[in-house]
N, C-alpha and C positions, 0 to 999 in steps of 0.2 A: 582444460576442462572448465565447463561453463560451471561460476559459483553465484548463487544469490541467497545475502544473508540477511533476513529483517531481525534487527531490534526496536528494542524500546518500550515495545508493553509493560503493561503489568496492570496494578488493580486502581480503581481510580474513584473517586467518589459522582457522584451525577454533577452537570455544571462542571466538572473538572475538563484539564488537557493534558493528552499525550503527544509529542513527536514520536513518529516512526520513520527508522531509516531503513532502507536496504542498499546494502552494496556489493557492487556486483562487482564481479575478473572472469576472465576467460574469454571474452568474448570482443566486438567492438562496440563495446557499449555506444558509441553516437550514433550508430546506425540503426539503434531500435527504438520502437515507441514502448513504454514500460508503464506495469499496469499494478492497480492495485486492489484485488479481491479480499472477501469476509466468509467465513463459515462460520454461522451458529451452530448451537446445539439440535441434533433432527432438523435442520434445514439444510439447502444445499448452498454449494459455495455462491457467492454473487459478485458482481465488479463492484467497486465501490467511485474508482476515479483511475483515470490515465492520462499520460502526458506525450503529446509527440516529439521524434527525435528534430526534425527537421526547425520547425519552428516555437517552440513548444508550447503550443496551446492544449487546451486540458476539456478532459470531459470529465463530469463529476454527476453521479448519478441523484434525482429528485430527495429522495431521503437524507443524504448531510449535507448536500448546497446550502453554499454560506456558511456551513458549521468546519466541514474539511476542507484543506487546500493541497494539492499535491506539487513539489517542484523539482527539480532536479541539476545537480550540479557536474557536470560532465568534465571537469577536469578531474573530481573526486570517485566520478562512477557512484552517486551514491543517488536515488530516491527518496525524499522525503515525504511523509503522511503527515501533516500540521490536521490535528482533530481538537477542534474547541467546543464548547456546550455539550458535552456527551452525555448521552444518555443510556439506561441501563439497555436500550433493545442493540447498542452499539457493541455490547460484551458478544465476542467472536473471534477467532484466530485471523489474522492478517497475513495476507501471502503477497507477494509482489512477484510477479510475470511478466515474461517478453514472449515472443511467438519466432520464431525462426523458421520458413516453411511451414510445413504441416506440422511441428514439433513446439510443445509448448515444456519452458521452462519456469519453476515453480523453484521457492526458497521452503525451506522448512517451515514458516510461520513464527510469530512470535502472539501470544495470547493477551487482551486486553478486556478487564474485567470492569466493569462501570457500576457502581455500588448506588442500591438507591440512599 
């Protein structure tokens, strides 16, 4: 059974940093590119950054370039979110996703609060 579990959040002041991990089982983790999503509050969910399995190069979308780094350790199965400079619009649930076919797999979230 495919598992993906983010930690690490929690409440953080602005200028602060979080790591967020996910780790995943179930599946063959090196065969996927894993991704990493935000929902705000009445907003809908959005990518934030992904990394590929193959070589692992990363896409990281205009709004935390430079401020987030995503990386991955495939002996551990784990995804890492490195967020530095945060800002309060960055308070949002974090999900980390793989896509499997037409099927997409989702972790529960972990919450990350940014205080002004």
């Amino acid at each position: 059974e495919v598992h993906l579990v983010e930690s690490g959040g929690g409440l953080v002041q602005a200028g602060g940093s979080v790591r967020l991990s996910c780790a995943a089982s179930g599946f063959s983790f090196d065969d996927y590119s894993i991704g990493w999503f935000r929902q705000a509050p009445g907003k809908e969910r959005e990518g934030v950054s992904c990394i590929n399995n193959k070589d692992g190069s990363t896409f990281t979308v205009d709004s935390v370039k430079g401020r987030f780094t995503i990386s991955r350790d495939n002996t551990k199965k784990v995804v890492s979110l490195q967020m530095n400079s945060l800002k309060p619009d960055d308070t949002a649930v974090y999900y980390c996703n793989f896509n499997r076919g037409y099927r997409g797999f989702w972790g529960q979230g972990t919450q990350v609060t940014v205080s002004v």
